[in-house]
N, CA and C of each residue as an Amber inpcrd file, in Angstrom:
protein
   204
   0.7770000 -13.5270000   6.0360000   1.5830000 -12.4600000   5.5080000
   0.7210000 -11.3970000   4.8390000  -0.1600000 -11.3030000   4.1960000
  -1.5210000 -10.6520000   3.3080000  -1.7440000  -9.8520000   4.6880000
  -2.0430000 -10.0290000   5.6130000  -2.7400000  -8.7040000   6.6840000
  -1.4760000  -7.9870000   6.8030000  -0.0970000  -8.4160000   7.2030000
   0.9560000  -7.8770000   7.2050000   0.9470000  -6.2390000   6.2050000
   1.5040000  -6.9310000   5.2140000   1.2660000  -6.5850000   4.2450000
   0.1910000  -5.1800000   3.7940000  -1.1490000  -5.5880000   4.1360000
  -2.2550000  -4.7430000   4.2100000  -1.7410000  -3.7810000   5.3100000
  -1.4310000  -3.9550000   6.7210000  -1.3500000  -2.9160000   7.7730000
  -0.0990000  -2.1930000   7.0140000   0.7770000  -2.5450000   6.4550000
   2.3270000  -2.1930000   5.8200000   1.0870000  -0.8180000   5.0110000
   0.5590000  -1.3680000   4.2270000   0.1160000  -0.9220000   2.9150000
  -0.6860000   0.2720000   3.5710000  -1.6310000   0.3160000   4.4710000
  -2.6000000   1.2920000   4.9090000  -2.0680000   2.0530000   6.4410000
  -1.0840000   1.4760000   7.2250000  -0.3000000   2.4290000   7.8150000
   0.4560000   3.7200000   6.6990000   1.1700000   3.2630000   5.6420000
   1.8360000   4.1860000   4.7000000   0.8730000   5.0100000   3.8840000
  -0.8150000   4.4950000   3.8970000  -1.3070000   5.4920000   3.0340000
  -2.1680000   6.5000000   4.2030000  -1.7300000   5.9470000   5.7090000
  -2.6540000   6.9400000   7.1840000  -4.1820000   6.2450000   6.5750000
  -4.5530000   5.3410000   6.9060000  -5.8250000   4.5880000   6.5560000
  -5.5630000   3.7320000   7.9370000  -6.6750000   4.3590000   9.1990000
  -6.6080000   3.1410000   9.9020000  -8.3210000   3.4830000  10.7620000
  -8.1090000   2.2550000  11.3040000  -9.6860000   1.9530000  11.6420000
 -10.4980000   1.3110000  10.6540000  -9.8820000   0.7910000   9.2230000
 -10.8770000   0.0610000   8.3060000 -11.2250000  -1.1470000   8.3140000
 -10.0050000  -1.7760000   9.4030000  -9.6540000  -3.1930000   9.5900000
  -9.6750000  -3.5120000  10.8420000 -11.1770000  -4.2750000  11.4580000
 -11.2550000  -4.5830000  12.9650000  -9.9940000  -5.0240000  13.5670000
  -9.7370000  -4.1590000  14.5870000  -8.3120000  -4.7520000  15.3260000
  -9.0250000  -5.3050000  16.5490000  -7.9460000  -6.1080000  17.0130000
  -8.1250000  -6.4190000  18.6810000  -7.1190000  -5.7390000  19.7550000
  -6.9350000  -4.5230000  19.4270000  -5.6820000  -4.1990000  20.3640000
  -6.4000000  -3.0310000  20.6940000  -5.6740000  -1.7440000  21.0120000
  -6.0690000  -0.7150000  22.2200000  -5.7140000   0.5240000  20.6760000
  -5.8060000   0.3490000  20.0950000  -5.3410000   1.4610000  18.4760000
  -6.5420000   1.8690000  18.1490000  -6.9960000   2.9820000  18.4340000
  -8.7190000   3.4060000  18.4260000  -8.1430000   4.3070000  16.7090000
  -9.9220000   3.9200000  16.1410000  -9.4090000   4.4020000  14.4280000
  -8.9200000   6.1040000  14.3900000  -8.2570000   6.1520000  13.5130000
  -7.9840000   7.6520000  13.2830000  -9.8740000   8.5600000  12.7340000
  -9.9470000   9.6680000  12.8010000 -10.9500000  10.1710000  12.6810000
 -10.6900000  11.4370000  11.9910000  -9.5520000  12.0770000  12.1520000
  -8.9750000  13.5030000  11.5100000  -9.0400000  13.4930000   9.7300000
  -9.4950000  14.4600000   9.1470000  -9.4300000  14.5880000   8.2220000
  -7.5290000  14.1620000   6.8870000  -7.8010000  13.4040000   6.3860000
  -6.0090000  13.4430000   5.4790000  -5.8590000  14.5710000   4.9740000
  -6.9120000  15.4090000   4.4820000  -6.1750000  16.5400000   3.9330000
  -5.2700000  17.4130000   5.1910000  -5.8440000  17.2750000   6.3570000
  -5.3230000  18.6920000   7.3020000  -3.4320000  17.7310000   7.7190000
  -3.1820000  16.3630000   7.3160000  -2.4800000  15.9870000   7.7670000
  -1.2420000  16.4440000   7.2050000   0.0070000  16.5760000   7.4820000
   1.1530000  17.0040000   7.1070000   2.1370000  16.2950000   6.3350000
   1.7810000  14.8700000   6.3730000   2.3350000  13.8910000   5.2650000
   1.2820000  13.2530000   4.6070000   0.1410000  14.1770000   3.8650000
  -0.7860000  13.9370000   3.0730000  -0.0770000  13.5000000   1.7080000
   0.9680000  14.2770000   1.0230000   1.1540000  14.6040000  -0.3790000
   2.7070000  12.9770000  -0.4900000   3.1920000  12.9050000   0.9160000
   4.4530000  12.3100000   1.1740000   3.7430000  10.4290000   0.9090000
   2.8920000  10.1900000   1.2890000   1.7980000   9.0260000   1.9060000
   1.2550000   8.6610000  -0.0420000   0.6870000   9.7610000  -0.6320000
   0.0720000   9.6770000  -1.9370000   1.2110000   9.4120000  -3.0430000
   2.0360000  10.1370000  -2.7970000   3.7920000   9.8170000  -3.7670000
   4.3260000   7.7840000  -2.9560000   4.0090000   8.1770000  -1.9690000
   4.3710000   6.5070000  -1.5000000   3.7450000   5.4710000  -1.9870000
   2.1570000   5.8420000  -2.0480000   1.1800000   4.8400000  -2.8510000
   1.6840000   5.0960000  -4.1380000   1.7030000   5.7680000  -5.2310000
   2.3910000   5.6900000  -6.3440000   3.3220000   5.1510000  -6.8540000
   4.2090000   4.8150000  -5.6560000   5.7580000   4.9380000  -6.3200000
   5.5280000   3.1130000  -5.9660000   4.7030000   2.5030000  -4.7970000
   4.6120000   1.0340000  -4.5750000   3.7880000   0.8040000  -6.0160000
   2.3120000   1.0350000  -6.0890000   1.8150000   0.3430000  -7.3180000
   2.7230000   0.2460000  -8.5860000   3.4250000   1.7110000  -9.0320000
   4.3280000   1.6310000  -9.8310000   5.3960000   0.2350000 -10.2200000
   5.6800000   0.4460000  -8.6810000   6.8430000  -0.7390000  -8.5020000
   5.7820000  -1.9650000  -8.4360000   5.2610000  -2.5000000  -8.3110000
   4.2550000  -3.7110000  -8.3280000   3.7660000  -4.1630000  -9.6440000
   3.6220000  -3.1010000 -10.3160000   3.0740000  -3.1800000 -12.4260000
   4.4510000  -3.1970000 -12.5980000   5.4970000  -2.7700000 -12.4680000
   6.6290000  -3.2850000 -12.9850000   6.9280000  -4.4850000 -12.9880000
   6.7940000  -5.3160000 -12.0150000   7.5570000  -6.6770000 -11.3280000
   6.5890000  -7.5510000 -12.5230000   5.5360000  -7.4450000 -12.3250000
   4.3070000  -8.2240000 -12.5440000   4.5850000  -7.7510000 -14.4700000
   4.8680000  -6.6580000 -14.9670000   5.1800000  -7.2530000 -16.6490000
   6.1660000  -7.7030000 -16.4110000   7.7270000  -7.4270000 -15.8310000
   9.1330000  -8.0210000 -15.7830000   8.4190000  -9.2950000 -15.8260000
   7.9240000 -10.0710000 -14.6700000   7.7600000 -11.4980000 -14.7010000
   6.8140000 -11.8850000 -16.0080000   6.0970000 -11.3250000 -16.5160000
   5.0380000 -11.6280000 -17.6540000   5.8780000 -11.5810000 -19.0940000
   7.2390000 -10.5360000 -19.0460000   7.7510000 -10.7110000 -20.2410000
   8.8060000 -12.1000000 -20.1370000   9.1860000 -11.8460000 -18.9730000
  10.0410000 -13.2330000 -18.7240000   9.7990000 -14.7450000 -19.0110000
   8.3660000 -15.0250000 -18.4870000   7.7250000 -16.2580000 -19.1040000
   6.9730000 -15.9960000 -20.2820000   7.0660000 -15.3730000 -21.4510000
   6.5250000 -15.3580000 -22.3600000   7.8500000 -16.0480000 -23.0290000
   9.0520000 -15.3700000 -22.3070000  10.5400000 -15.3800000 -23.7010000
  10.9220000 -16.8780000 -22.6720000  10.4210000 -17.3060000 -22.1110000
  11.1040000 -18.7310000 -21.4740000  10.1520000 -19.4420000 -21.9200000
   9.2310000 -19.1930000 -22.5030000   8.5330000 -20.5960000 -22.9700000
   8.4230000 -20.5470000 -24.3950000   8.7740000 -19.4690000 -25.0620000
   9.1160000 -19.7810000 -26.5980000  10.4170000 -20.3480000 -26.5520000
């Protein structure tokens, strides 16, 4: 699930070719700035880590108040 995941994660940020594939998907080479969902891709990475530091204190405040 972790490579999943990773292709999930670096398809949405246009990051490809970093991760040897075995298929016929030759790496991207074009610059991200000239791309047109440059700013759409960078708000997407934001808004996941965001949501990821959320979950991760939610669960950290949760077992702090379940084990007092």
């Amino acid at each position: 699930m972790a490579f999943c995941v990773l292709d999930v994660l670096f398809a949405t940020l246009g990051i490809r070719g970093h991760i040897p594939r075995f298929d016929n998907d030759p790496p991207w080479t074009g610059p991200l700035a000239t791309n047109n969902g440059a700013i759409g891709r960078v708000v997407a990475a934001f808004l996941a880590t965001a949501f990821f530091l959320a979950v991760v204190l939610w669960i950290a405040v949760w077992l702090t108040l379940k084990l007092l």
